[in-house]
Chimera marker file (.cmm) of the C-alpha trace (Angstrom):
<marker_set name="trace">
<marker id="1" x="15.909" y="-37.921" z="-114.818" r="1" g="1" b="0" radius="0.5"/>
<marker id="2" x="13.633" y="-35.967" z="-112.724" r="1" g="1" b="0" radius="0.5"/>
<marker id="3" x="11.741" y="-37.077" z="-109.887" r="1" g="1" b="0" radius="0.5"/>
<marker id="4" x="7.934" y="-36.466" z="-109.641" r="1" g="1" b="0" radius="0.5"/>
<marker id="5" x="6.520" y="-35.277" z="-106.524" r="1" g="1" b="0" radius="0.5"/>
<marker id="6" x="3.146" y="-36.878" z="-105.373" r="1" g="1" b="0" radius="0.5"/>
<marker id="7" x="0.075" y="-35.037" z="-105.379" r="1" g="1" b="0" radius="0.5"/>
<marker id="8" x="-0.163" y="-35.249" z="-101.854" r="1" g="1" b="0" radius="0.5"/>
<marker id="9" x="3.297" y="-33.418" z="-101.487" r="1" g="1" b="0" radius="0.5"/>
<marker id="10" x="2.272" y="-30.674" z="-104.506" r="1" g="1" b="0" radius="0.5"/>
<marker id="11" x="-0.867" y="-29.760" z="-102.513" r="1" g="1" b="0" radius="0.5"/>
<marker id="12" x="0.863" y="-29.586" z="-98.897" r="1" g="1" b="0" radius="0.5"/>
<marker id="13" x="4.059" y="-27.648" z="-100.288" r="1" g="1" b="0" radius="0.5"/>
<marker id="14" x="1.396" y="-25.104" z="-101.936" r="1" g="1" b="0" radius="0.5"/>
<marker id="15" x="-0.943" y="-25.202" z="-98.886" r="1" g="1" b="0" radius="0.5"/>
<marker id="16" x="1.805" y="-24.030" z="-97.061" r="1" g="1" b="0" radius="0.5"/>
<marker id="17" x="3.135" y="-21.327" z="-99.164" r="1" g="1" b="0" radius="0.5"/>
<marker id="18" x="-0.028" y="-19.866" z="-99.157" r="1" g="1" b="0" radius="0.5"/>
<marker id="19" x="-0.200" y="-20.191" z="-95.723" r="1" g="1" b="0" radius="0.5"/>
<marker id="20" x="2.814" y="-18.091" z="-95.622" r="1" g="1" b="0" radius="0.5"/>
<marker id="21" x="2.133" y="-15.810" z="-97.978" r="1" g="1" b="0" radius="0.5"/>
<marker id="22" x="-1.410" y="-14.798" z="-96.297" r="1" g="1" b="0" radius="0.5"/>
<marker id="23" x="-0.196" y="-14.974" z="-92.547" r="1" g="1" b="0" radius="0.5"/>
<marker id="24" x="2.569" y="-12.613" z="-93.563" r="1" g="1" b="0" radius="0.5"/>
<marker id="25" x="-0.245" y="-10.537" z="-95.586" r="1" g="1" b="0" radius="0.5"/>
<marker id="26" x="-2.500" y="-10.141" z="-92.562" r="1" g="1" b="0" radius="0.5"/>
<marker id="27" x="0.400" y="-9.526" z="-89.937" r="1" g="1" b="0" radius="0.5"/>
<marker id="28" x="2.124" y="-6.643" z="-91.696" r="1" g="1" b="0" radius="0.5"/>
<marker id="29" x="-1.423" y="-5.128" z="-92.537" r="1" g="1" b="0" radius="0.5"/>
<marker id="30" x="-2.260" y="-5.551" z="-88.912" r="1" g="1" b="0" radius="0.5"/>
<marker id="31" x="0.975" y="-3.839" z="-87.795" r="1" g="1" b="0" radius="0.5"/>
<marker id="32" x="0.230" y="-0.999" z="-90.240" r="1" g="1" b="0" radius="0.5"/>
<marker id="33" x="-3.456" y="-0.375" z="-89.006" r="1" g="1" b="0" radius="0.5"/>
<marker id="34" x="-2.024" y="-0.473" z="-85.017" r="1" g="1" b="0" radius="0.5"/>
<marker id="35" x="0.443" y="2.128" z="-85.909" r="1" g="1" b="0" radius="0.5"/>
<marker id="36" x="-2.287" y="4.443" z="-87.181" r="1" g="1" b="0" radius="0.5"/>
<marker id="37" x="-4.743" y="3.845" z="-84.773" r="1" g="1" b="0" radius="0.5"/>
<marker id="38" x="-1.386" y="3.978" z="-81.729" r="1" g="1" b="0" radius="0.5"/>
<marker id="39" x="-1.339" y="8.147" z="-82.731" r="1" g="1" b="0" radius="0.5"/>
<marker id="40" x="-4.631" y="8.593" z="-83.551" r="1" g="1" b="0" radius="0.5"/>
<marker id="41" x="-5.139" y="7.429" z="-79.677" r="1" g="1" b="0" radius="0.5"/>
<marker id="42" x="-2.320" y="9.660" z="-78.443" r="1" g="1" b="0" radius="0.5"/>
<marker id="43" x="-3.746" y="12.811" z="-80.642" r="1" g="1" b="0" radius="0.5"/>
<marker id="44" x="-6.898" y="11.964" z="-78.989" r="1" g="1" b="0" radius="0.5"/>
<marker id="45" x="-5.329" y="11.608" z="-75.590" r="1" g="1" b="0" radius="0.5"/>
<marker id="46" x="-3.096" y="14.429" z="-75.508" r="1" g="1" b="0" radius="0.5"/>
<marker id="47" x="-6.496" y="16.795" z="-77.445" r="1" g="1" b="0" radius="0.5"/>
<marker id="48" x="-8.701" y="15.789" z="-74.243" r="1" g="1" b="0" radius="0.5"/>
<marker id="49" x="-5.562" y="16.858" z="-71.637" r="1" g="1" b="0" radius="0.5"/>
<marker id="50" x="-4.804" y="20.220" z="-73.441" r="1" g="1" b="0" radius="0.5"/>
<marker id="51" x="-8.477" y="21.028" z="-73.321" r="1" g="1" b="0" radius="0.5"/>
<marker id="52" x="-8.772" y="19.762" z="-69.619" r="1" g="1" b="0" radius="0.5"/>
<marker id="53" x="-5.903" y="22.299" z="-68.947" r="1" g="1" b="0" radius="0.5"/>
<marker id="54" x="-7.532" y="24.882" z="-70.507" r="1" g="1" b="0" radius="0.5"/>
<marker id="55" x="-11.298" y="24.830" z="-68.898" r="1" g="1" b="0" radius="0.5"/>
<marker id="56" x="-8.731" y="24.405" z="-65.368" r="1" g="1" b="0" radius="0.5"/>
<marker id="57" x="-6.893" y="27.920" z="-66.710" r="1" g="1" b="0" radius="0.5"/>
<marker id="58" x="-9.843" y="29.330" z="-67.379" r="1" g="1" b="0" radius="0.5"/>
<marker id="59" x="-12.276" y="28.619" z="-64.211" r="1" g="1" b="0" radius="0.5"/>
<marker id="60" x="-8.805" y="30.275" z="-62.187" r="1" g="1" b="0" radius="0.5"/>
<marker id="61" x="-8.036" y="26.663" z="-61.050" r="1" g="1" b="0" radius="0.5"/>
<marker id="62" x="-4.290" y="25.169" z="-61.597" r="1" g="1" b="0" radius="0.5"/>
<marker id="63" x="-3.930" y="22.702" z="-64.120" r="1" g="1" b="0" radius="0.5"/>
<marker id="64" x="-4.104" y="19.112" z="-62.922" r="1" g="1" b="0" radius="0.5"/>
<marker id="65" x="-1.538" y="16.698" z="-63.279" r="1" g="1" b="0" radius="0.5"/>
<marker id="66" x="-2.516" y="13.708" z="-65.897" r="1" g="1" b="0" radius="0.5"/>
<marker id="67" x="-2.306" y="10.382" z="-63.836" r="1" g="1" b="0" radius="0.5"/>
<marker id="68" x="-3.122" y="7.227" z="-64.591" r="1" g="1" b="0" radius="0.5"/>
<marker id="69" x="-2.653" y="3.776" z="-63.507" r="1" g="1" b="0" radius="0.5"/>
<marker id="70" x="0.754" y="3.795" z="-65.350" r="1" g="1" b="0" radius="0.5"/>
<marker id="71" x="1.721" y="7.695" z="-65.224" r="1" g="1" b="0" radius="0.5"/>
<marker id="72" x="2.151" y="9.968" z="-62.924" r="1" g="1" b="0" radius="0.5"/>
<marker id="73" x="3.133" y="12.884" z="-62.833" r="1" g="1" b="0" radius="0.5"/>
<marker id="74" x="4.593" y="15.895" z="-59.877" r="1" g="1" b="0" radius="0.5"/>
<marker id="75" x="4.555" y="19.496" z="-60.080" r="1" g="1" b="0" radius="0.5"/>
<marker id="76" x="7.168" y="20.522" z="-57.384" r="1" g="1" b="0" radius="0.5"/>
<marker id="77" x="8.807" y="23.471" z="-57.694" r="1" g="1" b="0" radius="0.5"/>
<marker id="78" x="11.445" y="22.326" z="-54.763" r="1" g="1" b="0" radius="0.5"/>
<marker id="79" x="13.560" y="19.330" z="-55.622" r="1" g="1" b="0" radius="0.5"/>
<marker id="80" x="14.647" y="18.748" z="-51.878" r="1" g="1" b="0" radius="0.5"/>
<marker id="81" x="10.475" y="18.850" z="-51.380" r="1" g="1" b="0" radius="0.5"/>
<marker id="82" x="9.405" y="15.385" z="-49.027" r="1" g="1" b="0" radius="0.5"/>
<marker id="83" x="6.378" y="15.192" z="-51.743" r="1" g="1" b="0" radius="0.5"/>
<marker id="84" x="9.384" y="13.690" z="-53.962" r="1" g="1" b="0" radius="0.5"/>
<marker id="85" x="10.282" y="9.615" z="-53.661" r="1" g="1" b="0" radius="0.5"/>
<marker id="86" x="13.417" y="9.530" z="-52.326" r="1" g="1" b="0" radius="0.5"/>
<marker id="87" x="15.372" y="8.674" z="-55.351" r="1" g="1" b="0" radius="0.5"/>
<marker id="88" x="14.399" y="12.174" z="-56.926" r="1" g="1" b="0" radius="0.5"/>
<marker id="89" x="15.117" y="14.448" z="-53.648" r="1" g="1" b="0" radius="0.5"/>
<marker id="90" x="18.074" y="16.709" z="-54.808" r="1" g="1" b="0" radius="0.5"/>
<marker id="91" x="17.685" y="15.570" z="-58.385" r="1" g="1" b="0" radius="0.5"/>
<marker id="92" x="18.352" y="18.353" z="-61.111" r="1" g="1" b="0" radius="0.5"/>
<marker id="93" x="14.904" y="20.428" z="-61.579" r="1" g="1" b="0" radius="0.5"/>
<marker id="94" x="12.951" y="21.888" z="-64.732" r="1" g="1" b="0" radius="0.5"/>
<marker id="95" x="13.371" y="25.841" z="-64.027" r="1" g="1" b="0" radius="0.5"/>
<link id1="1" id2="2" r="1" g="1" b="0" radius="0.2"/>
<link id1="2" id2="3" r="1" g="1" b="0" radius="0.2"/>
<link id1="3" id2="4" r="1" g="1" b="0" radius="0.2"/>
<link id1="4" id2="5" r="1" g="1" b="0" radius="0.2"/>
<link id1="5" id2="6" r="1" g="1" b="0" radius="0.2"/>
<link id1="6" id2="7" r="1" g="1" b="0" radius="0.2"/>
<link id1="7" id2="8" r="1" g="1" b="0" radius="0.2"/>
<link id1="8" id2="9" r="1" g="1" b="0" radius="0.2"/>
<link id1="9" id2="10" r="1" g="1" b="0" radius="0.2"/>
<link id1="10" id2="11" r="1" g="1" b="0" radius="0.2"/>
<link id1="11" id2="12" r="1" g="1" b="0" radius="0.2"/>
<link id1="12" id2="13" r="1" g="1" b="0" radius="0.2"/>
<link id1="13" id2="14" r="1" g="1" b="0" radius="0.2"/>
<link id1="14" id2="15" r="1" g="1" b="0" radius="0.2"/>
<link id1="15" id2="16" r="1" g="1" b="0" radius="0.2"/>
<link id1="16" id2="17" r="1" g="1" b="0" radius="0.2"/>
<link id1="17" id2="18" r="1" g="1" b="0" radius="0.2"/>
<link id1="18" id2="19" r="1" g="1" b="0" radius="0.2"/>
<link id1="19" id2="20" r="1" g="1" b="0" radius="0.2"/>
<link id1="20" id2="21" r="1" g="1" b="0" radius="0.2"/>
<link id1="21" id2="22" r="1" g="1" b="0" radius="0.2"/>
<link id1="22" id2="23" r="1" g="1" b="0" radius="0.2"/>
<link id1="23" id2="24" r="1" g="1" b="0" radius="0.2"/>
<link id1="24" id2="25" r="1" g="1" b="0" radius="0.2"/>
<link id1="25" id2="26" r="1" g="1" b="0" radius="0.2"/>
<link id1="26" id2="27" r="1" g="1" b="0" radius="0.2"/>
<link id1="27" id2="28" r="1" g="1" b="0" radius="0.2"/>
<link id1="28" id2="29" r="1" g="1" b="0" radius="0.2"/>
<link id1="29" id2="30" r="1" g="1" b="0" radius="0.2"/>
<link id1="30" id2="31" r="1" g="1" b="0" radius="0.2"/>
<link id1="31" id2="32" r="1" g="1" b="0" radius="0.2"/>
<link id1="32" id2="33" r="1" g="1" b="0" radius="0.2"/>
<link id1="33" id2="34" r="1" g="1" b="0" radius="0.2"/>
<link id1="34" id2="35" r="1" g="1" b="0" radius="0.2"/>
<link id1="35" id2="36" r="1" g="1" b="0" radius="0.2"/>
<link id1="36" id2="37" r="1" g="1" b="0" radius="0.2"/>
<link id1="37" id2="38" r="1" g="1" b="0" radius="0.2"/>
<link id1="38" id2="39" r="1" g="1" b="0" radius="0.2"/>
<link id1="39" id2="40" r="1" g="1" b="0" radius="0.2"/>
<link id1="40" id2="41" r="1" g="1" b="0" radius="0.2"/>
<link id1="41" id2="42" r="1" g="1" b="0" radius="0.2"/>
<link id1="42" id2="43" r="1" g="1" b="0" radius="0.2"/>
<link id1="43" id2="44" r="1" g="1" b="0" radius="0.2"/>
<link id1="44" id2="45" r="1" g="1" b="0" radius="0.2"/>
<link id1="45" id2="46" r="1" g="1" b="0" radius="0.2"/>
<link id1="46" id2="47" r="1" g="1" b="0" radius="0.2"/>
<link id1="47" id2="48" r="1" g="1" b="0" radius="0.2"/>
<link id1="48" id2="49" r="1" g="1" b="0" radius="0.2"/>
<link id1="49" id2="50" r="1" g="1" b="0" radius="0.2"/>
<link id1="50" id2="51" r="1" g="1" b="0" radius="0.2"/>
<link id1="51" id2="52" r="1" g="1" b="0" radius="0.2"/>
<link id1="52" id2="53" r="1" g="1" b="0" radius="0.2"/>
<link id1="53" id2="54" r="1" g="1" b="0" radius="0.2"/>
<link id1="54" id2="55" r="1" g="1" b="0" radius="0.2"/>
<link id1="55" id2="56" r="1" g="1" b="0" radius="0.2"/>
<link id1="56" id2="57" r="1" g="1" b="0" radius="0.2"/>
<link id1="57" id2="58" r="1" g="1" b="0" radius="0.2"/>
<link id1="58" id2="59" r="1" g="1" b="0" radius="0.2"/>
<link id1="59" id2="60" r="1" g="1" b="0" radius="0.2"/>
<link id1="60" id2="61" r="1" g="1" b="0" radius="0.2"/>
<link id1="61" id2="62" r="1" g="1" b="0" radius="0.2"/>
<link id1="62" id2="63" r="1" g="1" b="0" radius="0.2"/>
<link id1="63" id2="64" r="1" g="1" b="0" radius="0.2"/>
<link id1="64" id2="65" r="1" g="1" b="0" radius="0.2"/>
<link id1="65" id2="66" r="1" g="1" b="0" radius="0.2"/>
<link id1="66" id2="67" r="1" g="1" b="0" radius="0.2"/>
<link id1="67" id2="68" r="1" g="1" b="0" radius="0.2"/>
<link id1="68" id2="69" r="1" g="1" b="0" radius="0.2"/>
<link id1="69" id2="70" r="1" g="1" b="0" radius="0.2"/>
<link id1="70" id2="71" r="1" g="1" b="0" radius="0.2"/>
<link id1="71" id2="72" r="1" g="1" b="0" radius="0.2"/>
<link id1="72" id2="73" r="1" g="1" b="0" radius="0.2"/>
<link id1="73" id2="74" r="1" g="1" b="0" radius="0.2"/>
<link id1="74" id2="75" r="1" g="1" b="0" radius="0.2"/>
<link id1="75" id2="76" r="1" g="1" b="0" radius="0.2"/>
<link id1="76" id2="77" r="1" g="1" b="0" radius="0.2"/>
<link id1="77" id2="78" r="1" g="1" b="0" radius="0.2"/>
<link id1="78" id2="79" r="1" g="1" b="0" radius="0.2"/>
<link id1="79" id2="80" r="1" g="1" b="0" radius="0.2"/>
<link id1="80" id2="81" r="1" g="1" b="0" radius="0.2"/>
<link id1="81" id2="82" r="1" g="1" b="0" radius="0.2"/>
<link id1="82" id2="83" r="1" g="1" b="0" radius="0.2"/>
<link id1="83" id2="84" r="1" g="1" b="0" radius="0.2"/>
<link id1="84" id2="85" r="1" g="1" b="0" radius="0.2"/>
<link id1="85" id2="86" r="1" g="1" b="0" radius="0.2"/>
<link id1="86" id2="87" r="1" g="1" b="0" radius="0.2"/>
<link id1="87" id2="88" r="1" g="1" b="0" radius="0.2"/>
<link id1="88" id2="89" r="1" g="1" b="0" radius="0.2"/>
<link id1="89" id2="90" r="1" g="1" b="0" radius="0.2"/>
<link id1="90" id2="91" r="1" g="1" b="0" radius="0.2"/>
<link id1="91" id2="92" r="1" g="1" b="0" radius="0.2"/>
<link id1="92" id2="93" r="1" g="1" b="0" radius="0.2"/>
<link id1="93" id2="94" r="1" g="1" b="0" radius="0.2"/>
<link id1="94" id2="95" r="1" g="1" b="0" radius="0.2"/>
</marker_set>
């Protein structure tokens, strides 16, 4: 014979599921839409620099480095230079 579940345990087992089943929903569509939007950001990004580079080219200036408050970058043609942190002096250079 087969046991009967309650009402009260029908409606929290399918509350649940559909808990599931939505929260999973929302969190993969939300992963989805923050990978689009992560390159339409760096198109964007990397867009504004080029042009940046290019007015700098243009006016006769040189090209500034892009820095922010999590990258930074050096143009140094000497890899002994003392503009280099010392864990990069003597390091294998870009030619």
């Amino acid at each position: 014979m087969r046991r009967q579940w309650s009402i009260r345990a029908r409606v929290a087992i399918t509350i649940g599921v559909l808990g599931l089943a939505l929260g999973s929903t929302f969190s993969y569509t939300l992963m989805q839409i923050a990978e689009r939007y992560e390159h339409v950001i760096l198109r964007t990004v990397l867009a504004a620099e080029a042009d940046s580079a290019k007015e700098d080219i243009a006016d006769g200036r040189v090209p500034r480095m892009p820095h922010t408050a999590h990258l930074e970058g050096w143009l140094v043609p000497d890899m002994a230079s003392a503009k280099l942190p010392e864990a990069l002096r003597g390091a294998p250079g870009h030619s």
